[in-house]
N, C-alpha and C positions, 0 to 999 in steps of 0.2 A: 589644547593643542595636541597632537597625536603625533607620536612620532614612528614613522616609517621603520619597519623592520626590514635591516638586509638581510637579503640571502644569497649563498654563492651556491655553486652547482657542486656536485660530488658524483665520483664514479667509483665503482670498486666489484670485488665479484664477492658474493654471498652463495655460499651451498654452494658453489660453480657455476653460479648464473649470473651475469654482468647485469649490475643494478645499479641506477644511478636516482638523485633526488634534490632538491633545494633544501638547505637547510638553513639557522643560524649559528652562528661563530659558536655558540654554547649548546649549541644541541649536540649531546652524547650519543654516541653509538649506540647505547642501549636503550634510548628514547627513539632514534631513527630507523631501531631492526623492530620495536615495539607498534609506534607511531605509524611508520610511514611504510614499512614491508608488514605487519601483519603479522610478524614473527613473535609471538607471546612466548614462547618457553622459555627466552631470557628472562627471570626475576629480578626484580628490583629490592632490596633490603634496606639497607644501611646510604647505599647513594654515597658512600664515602671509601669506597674500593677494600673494605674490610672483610665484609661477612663472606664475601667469594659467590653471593648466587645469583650473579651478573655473570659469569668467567665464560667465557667464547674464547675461541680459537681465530687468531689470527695470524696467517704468515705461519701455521705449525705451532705458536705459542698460547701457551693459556694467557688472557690477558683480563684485565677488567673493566665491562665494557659500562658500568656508569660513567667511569674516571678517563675516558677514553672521549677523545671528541668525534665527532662524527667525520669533521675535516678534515683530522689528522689519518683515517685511513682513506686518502685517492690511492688509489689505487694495487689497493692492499687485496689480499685475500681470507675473507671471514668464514668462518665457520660456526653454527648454533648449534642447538641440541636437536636441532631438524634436519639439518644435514646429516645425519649420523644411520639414518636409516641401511645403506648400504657399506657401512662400514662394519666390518664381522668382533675389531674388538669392543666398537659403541653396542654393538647386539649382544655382546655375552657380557658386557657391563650389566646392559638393562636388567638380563634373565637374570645374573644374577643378583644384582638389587633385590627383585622379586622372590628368589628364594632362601635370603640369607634376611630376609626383612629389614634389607637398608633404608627403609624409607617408610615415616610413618604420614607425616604432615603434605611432602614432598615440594614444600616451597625451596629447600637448598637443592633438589636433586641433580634440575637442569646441570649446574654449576659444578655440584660434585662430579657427577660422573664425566664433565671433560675434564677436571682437572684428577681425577682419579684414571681415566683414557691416557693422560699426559704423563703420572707416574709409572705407570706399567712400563711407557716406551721409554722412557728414561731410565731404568734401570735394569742393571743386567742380574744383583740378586734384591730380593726385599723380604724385610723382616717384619712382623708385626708392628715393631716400635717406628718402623722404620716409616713405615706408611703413615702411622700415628702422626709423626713429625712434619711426615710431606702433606698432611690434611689440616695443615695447623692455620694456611689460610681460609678455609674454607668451616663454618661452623654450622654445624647441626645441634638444634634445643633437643631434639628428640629422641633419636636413637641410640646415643653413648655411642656412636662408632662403632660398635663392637660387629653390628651384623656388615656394617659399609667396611672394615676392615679385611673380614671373612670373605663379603665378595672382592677383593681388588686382589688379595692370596689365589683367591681360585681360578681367576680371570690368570693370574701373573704365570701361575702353575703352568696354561695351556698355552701361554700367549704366542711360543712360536709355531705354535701346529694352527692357529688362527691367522696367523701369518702368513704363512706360507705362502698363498699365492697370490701376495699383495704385493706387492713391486714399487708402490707408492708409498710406502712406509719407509722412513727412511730407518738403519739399524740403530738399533739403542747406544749411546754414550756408554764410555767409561763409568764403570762406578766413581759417585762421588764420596769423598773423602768425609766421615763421620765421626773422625776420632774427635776434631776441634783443637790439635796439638797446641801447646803454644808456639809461641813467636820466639824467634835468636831473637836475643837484646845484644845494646853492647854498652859502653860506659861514653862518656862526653868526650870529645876529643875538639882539637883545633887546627886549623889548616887543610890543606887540600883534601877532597876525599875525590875518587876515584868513583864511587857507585853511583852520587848523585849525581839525576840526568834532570834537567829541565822538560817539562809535557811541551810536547811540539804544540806550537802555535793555531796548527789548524785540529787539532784534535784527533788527525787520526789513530789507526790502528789500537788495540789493547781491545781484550775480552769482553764477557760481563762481570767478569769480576775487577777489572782493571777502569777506573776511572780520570778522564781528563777534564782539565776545567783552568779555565783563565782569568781574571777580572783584576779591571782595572782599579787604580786608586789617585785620587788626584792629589799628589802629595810626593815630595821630592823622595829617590832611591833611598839613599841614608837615613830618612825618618822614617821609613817604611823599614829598611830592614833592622834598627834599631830598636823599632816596636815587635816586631816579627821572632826576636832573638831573645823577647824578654815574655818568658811561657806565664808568667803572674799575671801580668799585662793583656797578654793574646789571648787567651783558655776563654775566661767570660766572651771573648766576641763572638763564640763558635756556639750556631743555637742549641740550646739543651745544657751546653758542659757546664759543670762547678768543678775547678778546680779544688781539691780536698787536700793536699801538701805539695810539698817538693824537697826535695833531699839529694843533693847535688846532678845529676842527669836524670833523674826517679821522680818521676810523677804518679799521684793517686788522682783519679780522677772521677767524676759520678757523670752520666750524661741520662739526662732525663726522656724518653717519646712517647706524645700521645696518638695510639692509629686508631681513633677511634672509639671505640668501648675498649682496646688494652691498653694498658699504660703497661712499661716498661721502664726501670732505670735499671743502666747497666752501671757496675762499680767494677772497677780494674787497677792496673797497672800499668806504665808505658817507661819509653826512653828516648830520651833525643839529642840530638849533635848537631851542632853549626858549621858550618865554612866562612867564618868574616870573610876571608877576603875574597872571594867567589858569587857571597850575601847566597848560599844554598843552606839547603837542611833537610834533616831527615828525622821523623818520628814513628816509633813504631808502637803497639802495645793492644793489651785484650782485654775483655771483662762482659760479666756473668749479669744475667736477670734471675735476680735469685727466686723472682713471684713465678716465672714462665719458665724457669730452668734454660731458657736461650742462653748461649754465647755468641762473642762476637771480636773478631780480629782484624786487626788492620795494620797499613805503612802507608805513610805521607810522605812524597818526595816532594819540596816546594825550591824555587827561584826566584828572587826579586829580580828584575828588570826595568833599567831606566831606560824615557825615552829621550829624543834628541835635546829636548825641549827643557827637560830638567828641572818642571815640575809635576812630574806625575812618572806613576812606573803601572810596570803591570805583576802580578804574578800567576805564575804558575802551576800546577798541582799535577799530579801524578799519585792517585790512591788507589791501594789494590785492598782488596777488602774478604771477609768472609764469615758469614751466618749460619750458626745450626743452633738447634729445637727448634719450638712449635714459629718461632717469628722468621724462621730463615724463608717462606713463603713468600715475604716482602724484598727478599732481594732479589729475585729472577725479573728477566726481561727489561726492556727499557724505562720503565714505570721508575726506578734505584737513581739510574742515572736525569731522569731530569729533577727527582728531587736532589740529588748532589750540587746540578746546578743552583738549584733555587736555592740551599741552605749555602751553595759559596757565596750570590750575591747577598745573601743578606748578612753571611762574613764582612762582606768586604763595605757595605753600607754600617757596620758596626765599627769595623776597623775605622772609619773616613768619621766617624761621628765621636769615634776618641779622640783621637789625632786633631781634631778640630775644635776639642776641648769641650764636647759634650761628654752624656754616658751612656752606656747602653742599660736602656729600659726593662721594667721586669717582661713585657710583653715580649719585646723584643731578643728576651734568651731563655725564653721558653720556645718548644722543638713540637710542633702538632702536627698531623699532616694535614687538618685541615687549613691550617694556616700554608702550609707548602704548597699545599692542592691551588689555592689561589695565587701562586708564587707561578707553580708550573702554565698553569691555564694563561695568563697573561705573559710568558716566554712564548707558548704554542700561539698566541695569538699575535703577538710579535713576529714570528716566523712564517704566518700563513699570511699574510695582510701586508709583510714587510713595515710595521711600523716600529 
């Protein structure tokens, strides 16, 4: 028996030219700029949004176009490493690629050079390390960086006399913040608090570095936030964490990720406070990848919410978050946020299967993206299909 492949229609502009095609629900963008426009200078590597030499430009953003479905950009604006012909900082990338010998093999290059195109404009100073860090998605076997560093420096030196009479560039960002300060703690406290806010229901507004996210749990308010308030209890639902002590509001924590060929476990500190009678909370805390030298800091604002019905509630979340060294690459752009989403439901699928007097499985708090990656593809396909 053979079964019928659907396809829906797709439209979008590539290079600046409105192209449309048939695709399936799982064809990648980098199979449909490869496949279906002819467009080979996108590479293909790892096929797990890792190695960076997939990375186009879309909407202005470096993005990665295995992990990227083809449906999810209608009506998007894409950009390859072949649109870049008339563009003056993609030309003094190239030339100097070519004279600093960034490139030996040149299967990363496509990749590199938009998302080295993408540093230049983002920043207003850059330092050697500094770049080192911002090419931390993107992997070269070959050259050490050292010549691909040399030209992004030289490139960066000239960038606003290449500018100049581009008009379409939009001005460079604030520099972003490199120290990785820590976080104000504070000690456990009870009753009203003032700062907690509940994430609006529809999810607007907040940055990228500000995350919202809702999910339900079928299970009365009170055992919800009785479970919620007891961090020994909650820590294991969250994929990756191992809770490591607790010492009156003072948590140690370890959270494990695998993106592919890096693994990371970050080890830290945090602090947290309740509102019983409100059922809010707040936690905040940071911690270090001592293999990758990354850090990473965050704040959880959460809310239980019952509904009429009184068995089931919803919560909340409200998380602002922040990456630096070689893995802060993973947190720009949309890509953060739908795995946020993916690792809340599978919170809240952990939470509903305690409460319900199961456990959560070893599979199940372990943190991969490839496991996420299947998390998000089935939301995006949820959302384009309406099922």
């Amino acid at each position: 028996m053979t079964t019928k492949v659907s396809l829906s229609e797709v439209t979008m502009k590539v290079n600046g030219e409105a192209v449309s095609g048939h695709v399936e629900a799982r064809t990648s963008l980098a199979d449909f700029l490869r496949d279906d426009l002819d467009l080979t200078g996108t590479h293909l590597g790892c096929e797990h949004g890792v190695c960076g030499a997939c990375t186009v430009e879309m909407d202005g953003q470096p993005v990665r176009a295995c992990i990227t479905l083809a449906k999810a950009c209608e009506g998007r604006s894409v950009r390859t490493i072949e649109g870049g012909d008339d563009d003056p900082l993609m030309g003094a990338l190239q030339e100097a690629f070519m004279q600093f010998h960034g490139l030996q093999c040149g299967f990363c290059t496509p990749g590199m050079l938009v998302a080295c195109r993408d540093i230049i404009l983002r920043h207003r100073t850059l330092t050697d390390e500094q770049i080192r860090i911002a090419l931390g998605g993107n992997i070269c076997r070959c050259t050490g960086y050292v010549g691909i560093v040399n030209a992004v420096r030289s490139v960066f030196e000239r960038r606003d006399q290449l500018l100049a009479g581009d008009q379409a560039l939009v001005t460079p960002p604030a520099q972003p913040d490199w120290s990785g300060a820590r976080l104000v703690t504070f000690k456990r406290t009870a009753g009203h608090m003032e700062a907690v806010e509940a994430a609006p229901s529809d999810g607007a507004g907040g940055d990228d570095q500000t995350l919202r996210e809702t999910i339900t749990v079928e299970k009365p308010v009170d055992e919800v936030w009785a479970f919620l308030s007891d961090v020994e209890r909650v820590v294991p639902c969250v994929p990756g964490a191992r809770l490591l002590s607790v010492n009156g509001n003072e948590l140690e924590v370890e959270m494990e990720i695998s993106l592919g060929a890096i693994r990371a476990r970050f080890r830290g500190t945090g602090r947290y406070r309740f509102d019983d009678d409100n059922r809010k909370g707040r936690m905040e805390g940071e911690g270090r990848d001592a293999r990758s030298g990354s850090s990473a800091a965050g704040g959880l604002d959460f809310a239980v919410i019952g509904d009429e019905s009184g068995k089931r509630c919803r919560i909340e979340f409200v998380a602002s978050y922040s990456v630096t060294g070689p893995l802060s690459q993973f947190s720009r752009g949309g890509l953060v946020k739908s795995f946020v989403g993916a690792m809340a439901r599978m919170f809240a699928d952990n939470v509903q299967r305690v409460l319900s007097g199961g456990q959560v499985s070893d599979k199940g708090s372990r943190l991969s993206v490839v496991q996420l990656t299947l998390n998000v593809v089935k939301s995006w396909f949820r959302a384009l299909f309406g099922k």
